[in-house]
C-alpha positions, 0 to 999 in steps of 0.5 A, spaced: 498 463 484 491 460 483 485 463 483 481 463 489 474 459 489 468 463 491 468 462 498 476 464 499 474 470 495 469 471 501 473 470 505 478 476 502 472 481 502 470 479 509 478 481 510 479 487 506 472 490 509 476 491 515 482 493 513 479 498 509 476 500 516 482 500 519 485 504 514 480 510 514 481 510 522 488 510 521 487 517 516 481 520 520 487 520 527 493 524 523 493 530 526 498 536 528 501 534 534 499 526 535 503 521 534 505 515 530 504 510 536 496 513 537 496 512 530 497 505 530 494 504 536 488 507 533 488 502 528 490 496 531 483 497 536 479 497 530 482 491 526 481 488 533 474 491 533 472 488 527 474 481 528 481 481 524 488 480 527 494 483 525 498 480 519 504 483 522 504 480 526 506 474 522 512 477 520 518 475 524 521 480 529 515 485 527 510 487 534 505 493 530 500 494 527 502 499 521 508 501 518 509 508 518 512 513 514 514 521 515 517 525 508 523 522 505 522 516 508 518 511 503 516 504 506 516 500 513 517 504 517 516 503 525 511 506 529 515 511 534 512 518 539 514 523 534 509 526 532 506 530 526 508 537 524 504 541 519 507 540 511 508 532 513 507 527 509 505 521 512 504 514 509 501 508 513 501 501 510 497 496 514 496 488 513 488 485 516 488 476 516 481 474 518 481 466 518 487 466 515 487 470 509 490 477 508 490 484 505 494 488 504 493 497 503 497 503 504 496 511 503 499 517 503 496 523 507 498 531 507 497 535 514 495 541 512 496 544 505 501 544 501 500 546 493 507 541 490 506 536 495 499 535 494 500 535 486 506 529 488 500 525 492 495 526 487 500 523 482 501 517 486 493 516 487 492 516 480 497 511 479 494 506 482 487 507 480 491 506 472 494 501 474 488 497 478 484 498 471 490 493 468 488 487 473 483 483 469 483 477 466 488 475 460 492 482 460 499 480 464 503 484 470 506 487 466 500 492 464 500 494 470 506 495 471 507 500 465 501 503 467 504 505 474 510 507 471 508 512 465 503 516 470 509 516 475 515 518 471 510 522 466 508 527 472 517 528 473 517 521 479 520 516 480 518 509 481 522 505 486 524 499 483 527 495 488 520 495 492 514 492 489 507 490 489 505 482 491 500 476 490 496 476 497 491 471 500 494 465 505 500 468 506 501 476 506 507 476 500 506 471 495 507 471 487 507 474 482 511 480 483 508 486 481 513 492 480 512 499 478 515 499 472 515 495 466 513 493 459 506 492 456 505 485 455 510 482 459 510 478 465 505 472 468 498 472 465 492 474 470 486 470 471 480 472 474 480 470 482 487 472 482 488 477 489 494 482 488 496 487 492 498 492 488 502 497 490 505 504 488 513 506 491 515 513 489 518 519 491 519 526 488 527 525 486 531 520 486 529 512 485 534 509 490 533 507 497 536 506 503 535 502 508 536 506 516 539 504 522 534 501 525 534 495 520 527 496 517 525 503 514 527 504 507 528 512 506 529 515 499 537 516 497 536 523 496 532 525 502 527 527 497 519 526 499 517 518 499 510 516 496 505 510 498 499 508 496 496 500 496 489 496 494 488 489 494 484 487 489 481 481 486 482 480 479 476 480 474 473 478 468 472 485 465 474 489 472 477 489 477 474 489 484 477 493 490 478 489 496 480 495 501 477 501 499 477 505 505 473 511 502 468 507 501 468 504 508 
C-alpha cells in the first residue's frame, strides 16, 4: 500500500466523519424491542444525510447498509426483523465511501446489564485501542497483531484467526492483512499515511467459526458469544490518527 497524499488523507477524514456518525446513530437505535432492519435503516438515512454513499454496496450481491450480528454470531451478518432482547450482544459494522474512498468501523454493544458480558466487551474494546497505538511509522503489522492478541487471549478469548482486519482507501479491503494475532516485528513495514481498518474478531470460546445457511453470516463454532470492534486509521509518525471514532462525533 502506498501512502495517501495529503489531499486523499482529506478526503478519508471527510469519509470517516460520516461513518463515525453513522455508527453513533446506528448504537444510539439499539434498544429492547427494534429491529436490526431500523437499525440499518437508521444508518443508512444518516450516511445519505451526511453526503456519503454506502460501500456495501460495492460488494457483489450485498443491498444493506450494515452487517449486524446477535450473541454468537460474529461478522457479517444481514440485517433481518428480529428484534433485540435484553442480555443481547449486538455488533454492527458498517463501510461509508465519499468520492471514492472508504472507511471501515464496527462495535459492539450490550442491551441491558450483564457483569460478564460486559467484561468480554471491555476486553474487545481495549484490544483495539493497544493494537491502534501500534500504527505508526516503522513498526510492522505484526505489532499490532501481538498486540490484539496478548490483550484477547490474556483476559481468557480468543482471537478469530480465519477473520482479519485490512488496508482500506480506494476499494473497501486492500492489503496489507492485519490479523489479530502474530509476532512482534513481523510483517509489512508501516509508513505514515497508511489508511488501515484494524479490526478485533473474538469470541468467549472457541476461535473457530462457521459460516450459516444464509451464506454470509459467519457465527462462532461453539455457539459462545462473538465480539467485533473496527477503526480506521491513518498511520502517523508518532501516533495514530483515528478516522472513525464514533464517540467523538
Amino acid at each position: 500500500m502506498k501512502a495517501r497524499n495529503a489531499s486523499e488523507q482529506g478526503l478519508m477524514r471527510k469519509s470517516g466523519i460520516i461513518a463515525a456518525r453513522a455508527l453513533k446513530r446506528a448504537l444510539e437505535s439499539i434498544k429492547v424491542g427494534v429491529s436490526e432492519l431500523e437499525v440499518d435503516k437508521a444508518v443508512e438515512e444518516e450516511i445519505y444525510k451526511q453526503g456519503g454513499d454506502l460501500s456495501y454496496k460495492t460488494v457483489p450481491g450485498y443491498k444493506f447498509a450494515t452487517c449486524i450480528t446477535v450473541n454468537e454470531q460474529v461478522v457479517h451478518g444481514i440485517p433481518t426483523d428480529r428484534k433485540f432482547e435484553s442480555g443481547d450482544l449486538v455488533s454492527v459494522d458498517l463501510a461509508v465511501m465519499y468520492k471514492g474512498w472508504h472507511t471501515d468501523s464496527a462495535w459492539s454493544v450490550l442491551v441491558g446489564k450483564d457483569a460478564e458480558k460486559e467484561k468480554f466487551l471491555k476486553v474487545g474494546e481495549q484490544a483495539l485501542w493497544e493494537g491502534i497505538k501500534q500504527a505508526v511509522d516503522g513498526n510492522r503489522v505484526g505489532d499490532i497483531s501481538h498486540s490484539i492478541q496478548t490483550t484477547i487471549e490474556g483476559a481468557g478469548y480468543s482471537v478469530v484467526r480465519s477473520l482479519v482486519g485490512h488496508g482500506v482507501g480506494r476499494s473497501l479491503h486492500e492489503d496489507p492483512e492485519i490479523p489479530g494475532f502474530g509476532k512482534k516485528s513481523t510483517g509489512t513495514v508501516l509508513k505514515s499515511g497508511m489508511s488501515l481498518a484494524i479490526e478485533v474478531i473474538y469470541t468467549a470460546g472457541s476461535p473457530d467459526v462457521v459460516l450459516e445457511e444464509d451464506g454470509w453470516t459467519f457465527s462462532s463454532s461453539d455457539q459462545s458469544l462473538g465480539g467485533l470492534f473496527e477503526m480506521t486509521v491513518i498511520v502517523g509518525q508518532k501516533e495514530p490518527e483515528v478516522l472513525t471514532d464514533w464517540r467523538k462525533a
